[in-house]
C-alpha positions as CSV (number, residue, x, y, z in Angstrom):
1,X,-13.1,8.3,9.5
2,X,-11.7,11.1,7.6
3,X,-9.5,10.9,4.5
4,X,-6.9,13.0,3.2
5,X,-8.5,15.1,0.2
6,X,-11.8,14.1,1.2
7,X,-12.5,18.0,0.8
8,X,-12.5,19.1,4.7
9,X,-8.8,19.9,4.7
10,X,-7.6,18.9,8.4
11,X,-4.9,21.4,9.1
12,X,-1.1,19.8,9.5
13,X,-1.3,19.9,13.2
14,X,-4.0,17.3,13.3
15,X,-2.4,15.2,10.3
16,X,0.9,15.0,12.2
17,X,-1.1,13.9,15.6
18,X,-2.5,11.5,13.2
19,X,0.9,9.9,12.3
20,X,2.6,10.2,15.4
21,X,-0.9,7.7,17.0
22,X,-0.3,5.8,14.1
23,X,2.1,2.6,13.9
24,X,2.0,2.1,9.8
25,X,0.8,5.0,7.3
26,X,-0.6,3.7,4.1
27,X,-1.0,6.1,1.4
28,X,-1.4,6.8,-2.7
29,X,0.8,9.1,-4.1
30,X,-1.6,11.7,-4.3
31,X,-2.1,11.8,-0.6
32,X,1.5,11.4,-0.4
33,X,1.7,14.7,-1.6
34,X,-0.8,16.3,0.3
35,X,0.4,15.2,3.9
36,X,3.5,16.6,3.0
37,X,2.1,19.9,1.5
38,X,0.1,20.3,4.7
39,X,2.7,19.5,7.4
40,X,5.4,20.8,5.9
41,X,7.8,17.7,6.5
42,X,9.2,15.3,3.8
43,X,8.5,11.4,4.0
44,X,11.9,10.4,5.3
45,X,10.9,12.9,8.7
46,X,7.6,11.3,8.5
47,X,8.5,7.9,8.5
48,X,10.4,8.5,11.7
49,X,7.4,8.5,13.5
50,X,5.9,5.4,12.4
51,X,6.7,1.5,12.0
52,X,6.5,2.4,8.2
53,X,4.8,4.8,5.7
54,X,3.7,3.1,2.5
55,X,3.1,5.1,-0.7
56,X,1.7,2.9,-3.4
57,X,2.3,4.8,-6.7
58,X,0.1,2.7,-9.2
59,X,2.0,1.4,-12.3
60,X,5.0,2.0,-10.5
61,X,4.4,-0.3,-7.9
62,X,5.2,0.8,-4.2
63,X,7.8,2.2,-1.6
64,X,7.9,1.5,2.3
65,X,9.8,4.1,3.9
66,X,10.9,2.2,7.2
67,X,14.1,2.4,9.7
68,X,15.9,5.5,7.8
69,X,15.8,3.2,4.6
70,X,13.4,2.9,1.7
71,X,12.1,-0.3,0.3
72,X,10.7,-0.3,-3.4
73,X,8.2,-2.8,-4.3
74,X,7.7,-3.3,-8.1
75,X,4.4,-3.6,-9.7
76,X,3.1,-6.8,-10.2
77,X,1.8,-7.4,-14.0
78,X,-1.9,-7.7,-13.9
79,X,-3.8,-9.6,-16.6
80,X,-5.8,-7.3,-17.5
81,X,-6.2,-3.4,-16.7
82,X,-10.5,-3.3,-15.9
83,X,-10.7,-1.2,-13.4
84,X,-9.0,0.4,-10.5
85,X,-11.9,0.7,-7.8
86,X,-10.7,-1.1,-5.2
87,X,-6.9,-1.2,-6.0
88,X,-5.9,0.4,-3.0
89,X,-8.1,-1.8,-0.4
90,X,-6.9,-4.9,-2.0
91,X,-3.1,-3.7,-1.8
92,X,-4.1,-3.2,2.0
93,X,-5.7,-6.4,2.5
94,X,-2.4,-8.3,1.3
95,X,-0.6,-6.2,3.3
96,X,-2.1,-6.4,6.6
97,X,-2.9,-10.2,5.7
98,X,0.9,-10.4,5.6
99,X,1.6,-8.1,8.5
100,X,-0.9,-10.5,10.6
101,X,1.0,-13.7,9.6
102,X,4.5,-12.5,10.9
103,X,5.3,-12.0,7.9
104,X,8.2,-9.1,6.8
105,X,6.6,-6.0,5.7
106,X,8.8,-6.7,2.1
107,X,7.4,-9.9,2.0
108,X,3.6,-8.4,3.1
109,X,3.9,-5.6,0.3
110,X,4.9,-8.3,-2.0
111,X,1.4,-9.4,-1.6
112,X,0.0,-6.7,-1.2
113,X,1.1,-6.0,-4.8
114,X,-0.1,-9.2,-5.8
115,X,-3.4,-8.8,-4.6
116,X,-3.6,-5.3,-6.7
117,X,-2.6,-6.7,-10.0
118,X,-5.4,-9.2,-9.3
119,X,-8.1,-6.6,-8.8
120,X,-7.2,-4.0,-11.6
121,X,-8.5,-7.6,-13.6
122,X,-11.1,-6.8,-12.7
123,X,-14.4,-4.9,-12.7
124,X,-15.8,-3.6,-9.4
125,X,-14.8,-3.1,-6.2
126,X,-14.1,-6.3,-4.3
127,X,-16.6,-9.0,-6.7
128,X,-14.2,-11.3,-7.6
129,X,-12.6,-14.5,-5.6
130,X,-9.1,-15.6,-6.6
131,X,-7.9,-19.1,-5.3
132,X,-4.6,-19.8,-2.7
133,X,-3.4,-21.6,-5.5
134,X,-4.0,-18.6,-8.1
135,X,-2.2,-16.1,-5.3
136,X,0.5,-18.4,-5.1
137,X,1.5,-18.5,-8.7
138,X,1.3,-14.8,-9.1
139,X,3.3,-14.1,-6.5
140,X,6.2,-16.9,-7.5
141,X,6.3,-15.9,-10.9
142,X,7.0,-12.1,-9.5
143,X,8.8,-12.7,-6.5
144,X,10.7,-16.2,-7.1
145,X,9.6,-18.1,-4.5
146,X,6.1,-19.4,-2.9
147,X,4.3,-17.2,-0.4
148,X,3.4,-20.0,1.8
């Protein structure tokens, strides 16, 4: 599939078909930028197309535009800042791990946050394991209360 900024610039007529077939739009802030460069519309108008559009914004954690409302998910504290391949695939895994569960999409970006501090620990892409019970404990000491 193609990416936004991937250098073949897909005009804002095909990004918007993109969004309206789409049922959740996950972008950085970067891209954030871009799809609303190219299509001319703002993320609130966006948003109204889709279940929610997620712009993860690094260090400054995340925000889920959803139902005329914005959501903003902080960052969780990593360990360690190794390296940030990977970041965004782990923040999606969480996510869509959550999403999957029946989970709320607060509660699945909570994870997915979680599961971002985790792998900034670390060098890579996706080499490293954390337990249930190491998951767990991030996310109560960020969130206040157990995942699962």
């Amino acid at each position: 599939g193609r990416r936004l900024g991937d250098g073949d610039e897909l005009p804002g007529e095909e990004l918007l078909e993109c969004v309206h077939k789409s049922r959740y739009v996950i972008l950085n802030d970067y891209e954030a930028e871009l799809l609303q460069t190219r299509t001319g519309e703002n993320l609130a108008t966006l948003a109204r197309h889709v279940e929610a559009l997620i712009v993860t914004r690094g260090a400054e954690g995340s925000a889920i535009h959803t139902a005329g409302r914005q959501i903003t998910i902080p960052v969780v504290r990593p360990e360690a800042i190794l390296d940030p391949t990977g970041c965004g695939d782990a923040y999606r895994g969480g996510l869509l791990f959550g999403l999957s569960n029946g989970w709320t999409l607060e509660k699945s970006a909570q994870l997915a946050s979680v599961m971002g501090s985790i792998k900034i620990g670390h060098r890579g892409g996706q080499n490293y394991s954390p337990s249930r019970e190491d998951i767990a404990a991030r996310f109560a000491a960020a969130f206040g209360t157990q995942p699962w």
